[in-house]
N, C-alpha and C positions, 0 to 999 in steps of 0.2 A: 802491341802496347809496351813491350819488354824492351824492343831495340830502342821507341821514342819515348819513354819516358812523361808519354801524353796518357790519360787516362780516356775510358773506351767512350765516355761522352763526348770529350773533345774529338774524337778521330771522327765520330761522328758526324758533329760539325762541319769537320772539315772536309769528310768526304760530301756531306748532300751538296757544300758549296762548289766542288770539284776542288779542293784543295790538297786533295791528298790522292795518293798514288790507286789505281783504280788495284778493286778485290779479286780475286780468286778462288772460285769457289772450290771446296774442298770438298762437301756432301751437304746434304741435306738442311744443317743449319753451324754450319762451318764455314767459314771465308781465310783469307792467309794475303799475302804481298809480297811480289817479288823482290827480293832481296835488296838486289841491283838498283830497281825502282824508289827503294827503299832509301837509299845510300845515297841516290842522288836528288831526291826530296830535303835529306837532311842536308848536303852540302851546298842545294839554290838554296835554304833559312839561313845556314850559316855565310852564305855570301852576303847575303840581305842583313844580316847586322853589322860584320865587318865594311860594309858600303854606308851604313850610318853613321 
């Protein structure tokens, strides 16, 4: 939530739609995202508006 700046409803969303970078489970009721993954989610969005 901290890198995107999206709140944990919206990540939500976006993952059940497949829109967002798949989880990593951590333990028990813990999840995380690769970083990398991460980084290049945010740089397909920011293509995607600079293309608008």
């Amino acid at each position: 939530m901290k890198r995107t700046s999206l709140s944990l409803t919206f990540i939500k969303r976006l993952r059940k739609a497949g829109d967002f970078p798949l989880a990593v489970p951590l333990g028990d009721r813990r999840i995380g995202f690769l970083e990398r993954e991460l980084d290049q989610w945010i740089n397909a969005r920011a293509a995607m508006r600079a293309a608008a």
